[in-house]
C-alpha positions in Angstrom: -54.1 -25.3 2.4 -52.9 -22.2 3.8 -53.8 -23.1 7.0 -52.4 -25.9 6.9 -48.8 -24.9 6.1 -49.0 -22.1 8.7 -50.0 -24.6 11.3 -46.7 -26.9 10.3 -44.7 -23.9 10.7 -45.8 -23.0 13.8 -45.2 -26.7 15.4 -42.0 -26.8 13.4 -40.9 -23.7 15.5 -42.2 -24.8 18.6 -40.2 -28.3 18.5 -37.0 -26.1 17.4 -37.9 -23.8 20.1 -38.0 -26.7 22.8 -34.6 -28.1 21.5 -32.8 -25.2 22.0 -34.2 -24.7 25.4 -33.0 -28.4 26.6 -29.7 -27.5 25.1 -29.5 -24.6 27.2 -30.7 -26.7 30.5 -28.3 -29.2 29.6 -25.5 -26.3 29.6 -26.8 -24.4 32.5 -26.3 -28.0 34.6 -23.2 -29.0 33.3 -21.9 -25.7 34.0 -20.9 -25.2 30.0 -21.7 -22.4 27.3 -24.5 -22.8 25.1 -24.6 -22.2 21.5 -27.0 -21.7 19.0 -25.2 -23.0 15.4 -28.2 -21.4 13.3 -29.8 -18.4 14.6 -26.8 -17.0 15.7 -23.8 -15.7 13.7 -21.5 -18.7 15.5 -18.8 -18.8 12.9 -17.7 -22.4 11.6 -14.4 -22.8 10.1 -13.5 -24.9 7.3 -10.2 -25.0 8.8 -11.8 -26.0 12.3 -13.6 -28.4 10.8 -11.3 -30.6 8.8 -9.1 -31.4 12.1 -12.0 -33.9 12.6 -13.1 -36.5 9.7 -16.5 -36.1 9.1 -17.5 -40.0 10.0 -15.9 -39.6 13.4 -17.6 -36.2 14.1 -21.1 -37.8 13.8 -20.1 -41.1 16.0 -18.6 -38.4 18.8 -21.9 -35.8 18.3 -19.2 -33.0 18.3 -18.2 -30.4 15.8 -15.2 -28.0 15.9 -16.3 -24.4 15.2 -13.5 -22.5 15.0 -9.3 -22.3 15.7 -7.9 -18.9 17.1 -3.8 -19.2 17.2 -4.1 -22.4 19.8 -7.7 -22.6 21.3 -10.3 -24.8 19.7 -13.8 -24.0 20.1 -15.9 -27.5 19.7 -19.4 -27.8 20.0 -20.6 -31.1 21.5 -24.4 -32.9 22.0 -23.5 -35.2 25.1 -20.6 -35.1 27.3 -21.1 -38.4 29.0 -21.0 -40.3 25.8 -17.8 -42.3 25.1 -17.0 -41.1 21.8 -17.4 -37.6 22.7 -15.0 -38.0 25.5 -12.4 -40.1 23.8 -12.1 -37.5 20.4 -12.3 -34.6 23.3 -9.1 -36.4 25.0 -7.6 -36.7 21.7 -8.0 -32.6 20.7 -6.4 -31.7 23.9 -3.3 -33.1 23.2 -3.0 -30.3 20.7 -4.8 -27.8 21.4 -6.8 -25.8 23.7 -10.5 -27.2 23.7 -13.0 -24.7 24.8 -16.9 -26.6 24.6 -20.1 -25.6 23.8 -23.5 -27.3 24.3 -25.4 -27.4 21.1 -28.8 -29.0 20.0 -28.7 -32.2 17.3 -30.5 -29.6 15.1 -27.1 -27.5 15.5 -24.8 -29.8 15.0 -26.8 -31.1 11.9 -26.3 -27.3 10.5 -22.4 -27.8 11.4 -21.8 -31.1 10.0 -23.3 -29.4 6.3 -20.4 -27.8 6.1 -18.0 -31.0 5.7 -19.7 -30.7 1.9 -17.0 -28.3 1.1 -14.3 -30.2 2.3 -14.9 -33.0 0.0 -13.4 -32.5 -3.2 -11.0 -29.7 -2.4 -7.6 -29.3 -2.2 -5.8 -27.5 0.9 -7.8 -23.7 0.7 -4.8 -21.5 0.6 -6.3 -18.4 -0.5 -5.0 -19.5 -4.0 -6.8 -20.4 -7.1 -5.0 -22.9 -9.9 -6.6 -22.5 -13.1 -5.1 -25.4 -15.7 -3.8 -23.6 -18.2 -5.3 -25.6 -20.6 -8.6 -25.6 -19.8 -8.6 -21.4 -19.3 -7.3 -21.6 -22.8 -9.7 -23.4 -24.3 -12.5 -22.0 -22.1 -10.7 -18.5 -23.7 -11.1 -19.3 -26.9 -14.2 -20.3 -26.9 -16.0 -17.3 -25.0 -15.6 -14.2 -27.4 -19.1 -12.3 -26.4 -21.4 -12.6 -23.5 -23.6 -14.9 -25.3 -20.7 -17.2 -25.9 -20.0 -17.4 -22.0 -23.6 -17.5 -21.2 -23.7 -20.7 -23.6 -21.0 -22.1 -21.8 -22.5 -22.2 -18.2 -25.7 -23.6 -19.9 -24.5 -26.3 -21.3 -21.9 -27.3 -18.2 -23.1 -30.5 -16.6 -20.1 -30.5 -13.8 -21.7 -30.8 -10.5 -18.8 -29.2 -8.6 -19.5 -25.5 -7.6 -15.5 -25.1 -7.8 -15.9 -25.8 -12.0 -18.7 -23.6 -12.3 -16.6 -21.1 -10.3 -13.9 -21.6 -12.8 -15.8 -20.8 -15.9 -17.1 -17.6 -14.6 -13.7 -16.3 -13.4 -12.1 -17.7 -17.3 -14.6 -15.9 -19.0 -14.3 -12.7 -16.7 -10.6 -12.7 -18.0 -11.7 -14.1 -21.6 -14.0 -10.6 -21.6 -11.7 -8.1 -19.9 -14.1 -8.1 -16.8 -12.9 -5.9 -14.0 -15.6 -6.8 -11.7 -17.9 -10.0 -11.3 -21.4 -9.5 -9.7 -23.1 -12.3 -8.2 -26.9 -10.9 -7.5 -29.7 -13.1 -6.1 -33.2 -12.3 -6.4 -36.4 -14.4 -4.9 -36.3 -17.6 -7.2 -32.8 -17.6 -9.2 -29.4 -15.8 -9.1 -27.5 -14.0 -11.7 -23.9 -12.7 -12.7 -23.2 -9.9 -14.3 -19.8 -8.8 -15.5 -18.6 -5.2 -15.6 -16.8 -4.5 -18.7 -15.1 -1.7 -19.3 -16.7 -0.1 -16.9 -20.5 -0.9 -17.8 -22.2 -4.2 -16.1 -23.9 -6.9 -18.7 -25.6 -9.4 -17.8 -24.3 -13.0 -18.2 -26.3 -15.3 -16.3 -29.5 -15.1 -15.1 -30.6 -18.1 -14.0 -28.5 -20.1 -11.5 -31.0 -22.0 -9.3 -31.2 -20.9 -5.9 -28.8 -24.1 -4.6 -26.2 -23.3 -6.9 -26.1 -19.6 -6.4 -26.1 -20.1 -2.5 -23.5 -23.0 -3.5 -21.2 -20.3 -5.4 -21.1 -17.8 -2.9 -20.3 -20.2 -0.6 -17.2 -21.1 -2.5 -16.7 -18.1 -3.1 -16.6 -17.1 1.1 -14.3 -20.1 1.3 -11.3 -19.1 -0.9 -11.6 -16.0 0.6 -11.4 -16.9 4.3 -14.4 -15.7 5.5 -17.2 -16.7 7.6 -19.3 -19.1 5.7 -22.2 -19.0 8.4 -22.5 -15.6 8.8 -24.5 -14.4 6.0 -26.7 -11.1 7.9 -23.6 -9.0 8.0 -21.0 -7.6 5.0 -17.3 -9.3 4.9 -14.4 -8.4 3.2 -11.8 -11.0 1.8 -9.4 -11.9 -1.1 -7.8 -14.8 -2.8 -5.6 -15.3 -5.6 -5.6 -17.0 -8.9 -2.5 -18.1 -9.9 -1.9 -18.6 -13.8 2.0 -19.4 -15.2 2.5 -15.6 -16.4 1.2 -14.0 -13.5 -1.1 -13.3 -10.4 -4.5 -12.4 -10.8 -5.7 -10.4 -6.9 -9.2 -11.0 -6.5 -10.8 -8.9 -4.0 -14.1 -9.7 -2.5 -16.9 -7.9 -0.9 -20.3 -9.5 0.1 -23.2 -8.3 1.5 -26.5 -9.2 2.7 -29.6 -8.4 0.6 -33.3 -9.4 1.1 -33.0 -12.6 -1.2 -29.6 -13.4 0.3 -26.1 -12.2 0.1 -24.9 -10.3 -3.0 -21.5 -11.2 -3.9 -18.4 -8.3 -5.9 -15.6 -9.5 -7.0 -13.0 -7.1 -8.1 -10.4 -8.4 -10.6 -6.8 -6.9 -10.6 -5.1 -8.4 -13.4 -1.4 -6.9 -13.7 -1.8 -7.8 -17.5 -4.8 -4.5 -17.6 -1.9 -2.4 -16.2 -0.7 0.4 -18.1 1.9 1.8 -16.3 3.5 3.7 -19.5 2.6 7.4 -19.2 2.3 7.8 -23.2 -0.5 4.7 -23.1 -3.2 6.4 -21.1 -4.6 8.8 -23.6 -2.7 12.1 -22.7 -3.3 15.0 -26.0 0.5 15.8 -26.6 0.1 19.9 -24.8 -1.0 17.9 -21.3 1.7 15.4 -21.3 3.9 17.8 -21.8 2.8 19.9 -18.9 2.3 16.6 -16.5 5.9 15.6 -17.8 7.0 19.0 -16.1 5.5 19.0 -13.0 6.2 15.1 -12.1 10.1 16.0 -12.8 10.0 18.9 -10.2 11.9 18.3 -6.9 8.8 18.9 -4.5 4.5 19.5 -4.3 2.0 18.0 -4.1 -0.2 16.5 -7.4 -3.5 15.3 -6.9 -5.6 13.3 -9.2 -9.6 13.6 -8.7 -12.5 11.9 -9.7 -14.8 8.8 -8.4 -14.4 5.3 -7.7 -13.0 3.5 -10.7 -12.0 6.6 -12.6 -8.3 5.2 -13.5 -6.8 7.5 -10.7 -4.4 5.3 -9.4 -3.4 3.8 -12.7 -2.2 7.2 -13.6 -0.7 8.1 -10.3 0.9 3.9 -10.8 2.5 5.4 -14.1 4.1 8.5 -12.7 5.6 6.7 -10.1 7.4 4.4 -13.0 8.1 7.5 -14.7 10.2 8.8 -12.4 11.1 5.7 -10.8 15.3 5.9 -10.8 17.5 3.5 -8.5 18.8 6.7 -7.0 15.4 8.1 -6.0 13.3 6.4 -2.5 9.7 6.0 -3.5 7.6 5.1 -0.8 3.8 4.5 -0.9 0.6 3.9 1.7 -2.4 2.7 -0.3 -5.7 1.2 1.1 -5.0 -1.5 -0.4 -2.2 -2.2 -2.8 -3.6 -2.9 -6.4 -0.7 -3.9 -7.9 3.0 -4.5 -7.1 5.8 -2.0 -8.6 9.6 -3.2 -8.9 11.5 -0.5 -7.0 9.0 1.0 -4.9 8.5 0.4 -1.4 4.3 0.0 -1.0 2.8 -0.1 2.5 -0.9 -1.2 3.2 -3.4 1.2 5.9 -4.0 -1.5 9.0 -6.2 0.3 10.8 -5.7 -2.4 13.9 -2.0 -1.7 13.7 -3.1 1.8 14.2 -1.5 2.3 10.8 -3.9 5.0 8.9 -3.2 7.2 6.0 -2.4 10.1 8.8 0.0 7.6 10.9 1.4 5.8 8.0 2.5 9.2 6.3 4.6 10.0 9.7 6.4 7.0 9.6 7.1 7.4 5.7 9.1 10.7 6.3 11.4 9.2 9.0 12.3 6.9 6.0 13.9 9.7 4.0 12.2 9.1 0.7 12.7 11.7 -2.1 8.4 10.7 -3.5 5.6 9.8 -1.2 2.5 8.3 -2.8 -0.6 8.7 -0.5 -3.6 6.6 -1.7 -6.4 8.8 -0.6 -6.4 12.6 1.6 -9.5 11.6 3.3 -9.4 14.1 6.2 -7.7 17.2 7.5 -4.8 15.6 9.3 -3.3 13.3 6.1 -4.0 16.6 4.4 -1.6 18.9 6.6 0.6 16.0 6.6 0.8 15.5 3.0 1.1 19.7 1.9 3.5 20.4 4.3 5.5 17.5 3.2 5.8 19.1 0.0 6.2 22.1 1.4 10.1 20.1 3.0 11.3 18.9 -0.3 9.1 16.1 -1.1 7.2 14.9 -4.4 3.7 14.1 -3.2 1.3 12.3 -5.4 -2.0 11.8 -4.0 -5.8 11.1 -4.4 -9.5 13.5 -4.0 -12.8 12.5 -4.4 -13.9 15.6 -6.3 -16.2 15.9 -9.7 -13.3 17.9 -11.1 -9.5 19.4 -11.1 -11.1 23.1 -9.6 -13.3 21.3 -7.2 -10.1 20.2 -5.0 -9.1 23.8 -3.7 -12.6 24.3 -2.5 -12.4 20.9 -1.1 -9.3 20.9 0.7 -10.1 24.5 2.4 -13.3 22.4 4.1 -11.3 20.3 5.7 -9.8 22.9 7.1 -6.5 23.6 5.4 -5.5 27.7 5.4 -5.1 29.0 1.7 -0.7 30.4 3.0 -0.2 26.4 3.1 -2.1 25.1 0.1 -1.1 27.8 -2.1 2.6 27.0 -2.6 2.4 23.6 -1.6 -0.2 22.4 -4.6 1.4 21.9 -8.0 -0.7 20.4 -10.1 -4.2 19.4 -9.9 -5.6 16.4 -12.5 -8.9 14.7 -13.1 -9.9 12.1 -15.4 -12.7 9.5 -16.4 -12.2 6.8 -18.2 -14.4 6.3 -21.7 -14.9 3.7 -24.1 -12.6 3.1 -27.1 -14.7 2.7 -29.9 -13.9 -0.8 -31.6 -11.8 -0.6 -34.6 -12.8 -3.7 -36.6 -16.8 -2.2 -37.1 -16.7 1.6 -36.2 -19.1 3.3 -38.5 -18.7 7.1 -39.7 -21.7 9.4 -39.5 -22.6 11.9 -41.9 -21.8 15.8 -40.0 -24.8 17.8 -40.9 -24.3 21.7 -41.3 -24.9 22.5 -37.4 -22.6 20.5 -36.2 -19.9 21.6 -38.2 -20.8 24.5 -37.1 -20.3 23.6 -33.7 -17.3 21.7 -34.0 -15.6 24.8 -35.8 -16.5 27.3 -33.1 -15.7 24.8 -30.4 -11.6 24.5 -31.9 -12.0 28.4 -32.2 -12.2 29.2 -28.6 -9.7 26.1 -27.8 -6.0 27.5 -26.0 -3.0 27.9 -28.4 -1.3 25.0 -27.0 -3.7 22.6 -28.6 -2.6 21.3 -32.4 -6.0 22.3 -34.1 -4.6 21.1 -37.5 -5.2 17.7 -36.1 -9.0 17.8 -36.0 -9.3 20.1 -38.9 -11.2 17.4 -41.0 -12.4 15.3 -38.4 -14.4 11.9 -38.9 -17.3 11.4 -36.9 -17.9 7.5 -36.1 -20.5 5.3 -34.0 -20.4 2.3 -32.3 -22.0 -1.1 -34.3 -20.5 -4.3 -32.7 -18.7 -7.8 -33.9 -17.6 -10.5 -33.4 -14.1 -8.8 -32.2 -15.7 -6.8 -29.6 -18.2 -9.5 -28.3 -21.1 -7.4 -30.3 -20.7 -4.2 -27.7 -19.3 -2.0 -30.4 -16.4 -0.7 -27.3 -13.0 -2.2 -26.9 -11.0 -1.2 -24.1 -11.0 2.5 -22.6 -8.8 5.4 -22.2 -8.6 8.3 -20.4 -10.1 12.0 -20.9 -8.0 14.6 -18.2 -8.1 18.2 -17.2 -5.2 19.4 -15.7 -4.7 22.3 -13.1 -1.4 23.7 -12.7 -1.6 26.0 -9.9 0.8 29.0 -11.4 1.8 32.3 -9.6 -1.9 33.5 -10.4 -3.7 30.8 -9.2 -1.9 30.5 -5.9 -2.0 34.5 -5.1 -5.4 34.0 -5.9 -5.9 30.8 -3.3 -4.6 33.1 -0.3 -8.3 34.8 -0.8 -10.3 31.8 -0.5 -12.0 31.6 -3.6 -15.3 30.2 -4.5 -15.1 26.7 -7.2 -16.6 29.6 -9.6 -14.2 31.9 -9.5 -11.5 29.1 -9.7 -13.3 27.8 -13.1 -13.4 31.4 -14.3 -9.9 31.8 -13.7 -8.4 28.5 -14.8 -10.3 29.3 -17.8 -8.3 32.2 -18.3 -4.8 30.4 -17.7 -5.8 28.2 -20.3 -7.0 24.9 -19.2 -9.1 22.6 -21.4 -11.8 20.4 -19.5 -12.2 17.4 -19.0 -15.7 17.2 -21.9 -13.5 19.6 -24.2 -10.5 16.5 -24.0 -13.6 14.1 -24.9 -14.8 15.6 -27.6 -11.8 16.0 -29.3 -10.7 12.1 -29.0 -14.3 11.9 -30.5 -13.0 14.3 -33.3 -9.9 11.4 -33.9 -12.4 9.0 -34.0 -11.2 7.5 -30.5 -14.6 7.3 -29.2 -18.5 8.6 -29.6 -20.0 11.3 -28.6 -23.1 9.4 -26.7 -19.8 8.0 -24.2 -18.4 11.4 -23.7 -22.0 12.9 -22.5 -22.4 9.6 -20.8 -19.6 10.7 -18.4 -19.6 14.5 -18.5 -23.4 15.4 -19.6 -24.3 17.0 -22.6 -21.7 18.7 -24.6 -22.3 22.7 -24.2 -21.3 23.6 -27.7 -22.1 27.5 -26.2 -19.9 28.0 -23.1 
């Protein structure tokens, strides 16, 4: 039997072997290119292909591939048939025809892709949910289980309605990212929710998965065809309160392409400073620094660690109609009234470093760089706050003290950074622990032990009176929290100002420990210190805070 089916493999490749090689003989006398529509990445255009109806493709043999500005790339079977010529006569009165040779096999594979032209509207980029349906796809979809029900029992066989339940029930759930995953016989989504990824579906068939992600490549203008290397893309959803961005990223894996979809939903936006989990002492000091005429302020911490959102809040802060706020992000997440955003286009030669130029010869009064990635946006950035700038900006650092040692290897000299660098942040974001079916735990004798010592050693500017009976509580799950026991997530900071001390002691190139030492001394409460005393208000658990920071050292 094995035998058998290797045998029909190997005549099955020899027959596609010898079409492709009287498709390139065919070429070769006609004095034409030759393309191969399957084993090679020849991208085919949904655009390209709906200037010809499908039924008069197939009676011409031809196939339009793809439409840059003008030019029309078509591949064609015959050039001496009648058909051919007559639709090839007909294309040239618009456009620029460029022809390829192509086998029947290839034009077979092109003509597939008139499948996702039927049914459609006009692909715009844009998405239009009926309100009604997300609603009542909203309201019924209150766990995981509920959504996973849903896709179950849906008996549509458009991929654009299965498409449309996954992307209600990502914004039923709070979902910031969608995960489409294949794996050798079915393929699954999985939703991140605040900031942990569940599983939601784990058994598309292999047709509907590939079906998905082809829908999925459409709305977001990419190549449909070319499925061995990653693509980047984006498309809207358009609902009657707002504009949902949805940015794509897919990839290929070794049982097909693995599909991300990033949701930025302006509703998720908290761009009030008081609504992102500050303790009263730190606001107060961010507050200060943010009103100061010049420096530089960088947030650190990974992907995903609500940098932006902060830095997105600041901005509003201090947003006044007098004051020119200018920004260069990579990309935008969301659009601010008042503030002038600009995008990195690295083919418009407009990078971080270049874009930043550009800014100052706008005379803005706050500059918002998305990311100091490398020495010269660096330089750039510190000696614009050295020129009576504000300069808020982003480092991928594990914490606040980490970004002094950072920023000296790129190569920046301590007599710049020291009395450019004002303040110094960095954050995680944790779980909020649902309020509907939290459940206290009983404090045993060490751990009040613990927690007493811990407010002991905290700096004066904390309130200890608030956590002086604290309530310990765990997470359980209902029906108001889709059984996860989590609802939403705030923020737990550290915060670096970089006083008179700190900066005299920057000039000597210190090492992260002697910076931790120090800030220490000056009074700074870490990032697991902030955690554990939301945990004391009851905010969130102590399993998150470790989850994100490690183990809490009761003894340092």
């Amino acid at each position: 039997m094995l035998q058998s089916k290797a045998l029909e493999e190997q005549v099955r490749r020899q027959r596609r072997e010898a079409e492709e090689n009287d498709a390139k003989r065919r070429a070769q006398k006609l004095g034409l290119p030759y393309a191969d529509l399957i084993s090679t990445s020849v991208p085919t255009e949904i655009k390209a292909l709906s200037l010809v109806l499908e039924t008069d493709a197939k009676k011409a043999l031809l196939a339009p591939l793809q439409l840059v500005k003008k030019t029309l790339i078509v591949a064609i079977f015959d050039s001496e048939k009648p058909e051919t010529k007559t639709l090839l006569d007909e294309l040239k009165k618009k456009f620029e025809v460029k022809v390829v040779i192509c086998s029947m096999t290839g034009l077979s594979h092109a003509w597939s892709y008139y499948q996702y032209i039927l049914h459609e509207k006009e692909i715009s980029g844009r998405v239009e949910i009926n309100e009604a349906r997300l609603h009542s796809i909203e309201e019924t979809i209150h766990s995981l289980e509920d959504l996973e029900k849903n896709i179950r029992e849906f008996k549509s066989p458009y991929t654009s309605e299965i498409l449309e339940i996954i992307l209600s029930g990502a914004l039923a759930l709070h979902a910031s990212d969608i995960h489409l995953e294949p794996s050798k016989d079915v393929g699954a989504f999985r939703l991140r929710i605040d900031g942990l990824l569940h599983l939601a579906y784990g058994e598309f068939p292999r047709h509907t998965y590939e079906l998905l992600v082809t829908r999925i490549k459409l709305l977001s203008n990419l190549k449909l065809n070319i499925r061995d290397e990653p693509q980047d893309g984006r498309f809207t959803i358009g609902l009657k309160d707002r504009s949902i961005e949805m940015r794509t990223s897919i990839i290929p894996s070794e049982f097909g392409e693995t599909a991300v979809l990033r949701l930025l939903d302006p509703k998720a936006l908290k761009v009030n400073l008081e609504d992102l989990g500050w303790r009263t002492d730190d606001l107060e000091i961010a507050k200060r620094v943010i009103k100061e005429p010049n420096g530089l302020i960088l947030n650190t911490g990974p992907t995903g660690s609500g940098k932006t959102t902060t830095l997105y809040a600041f901005l509003t802060y201090v947003r006044k109609p007098e004051i020119k706020i200018i920004t260069i992000e990579d990309p935008i997440e969301y659009h601010l009234t008042g503030i002038s955003q600009t995008q990195v286009d690295p083919d418009a030669n407009y990078t971080f470093a270049s874009g930043l130029r550009s800014i100052l010869r706008q005379d803005p009064n706050i500059i918002l760089v998305g990311e100091i990635r490398d020495k010269e946006t660096a330089e750039i950035a510190l000696n614009a706050s050295l020129t009576g700038h504000l300069v808020f900006s982003t480092l991928h650092t594990n914490d606040a003290v980490g970004a002094i040692p950072r920023l000296i290897d790129l190569g920046i000299q301590g007599n710049i950074l020291g009395p450019s660098l004002s303040l110094v942040i960095a954050q995680r974001l944790v779980r909020v622990l649902c309020n509907k079916c939290k459940v206290g735990k009983e404090l045993d004798e060490a751990l009040k032990k613990n927690i007493k010592t811990f407010l002991t050693k905290l700096p004066s500017r904390v309130d200890r009176t608030r956590y002086a009976a604290p309530t310990i509580f765990e997470p359980k799950g209902c029906a108001e929290c889709g059984n996860l026991g989590y609802r939403g997530r705030t923020s737990i900071f550290e915060l670096f100002p970089v006083n008179e001390t700190i900066e005299a002691e920057i000039y000597k190139n210190p090492t992260e420990i002697e910076l931790k030492r120090l800030a220490k001394d000056t009074g700074m409460v870490t990032m697991q210190e902030d955690g554990v005393l939301k945990v004391l208000l009851g905010v969130t658990s102590f399993e998150e805070i470790e989850r994100l920071t490690g183990p809490v050292g009761w003894n340092t």
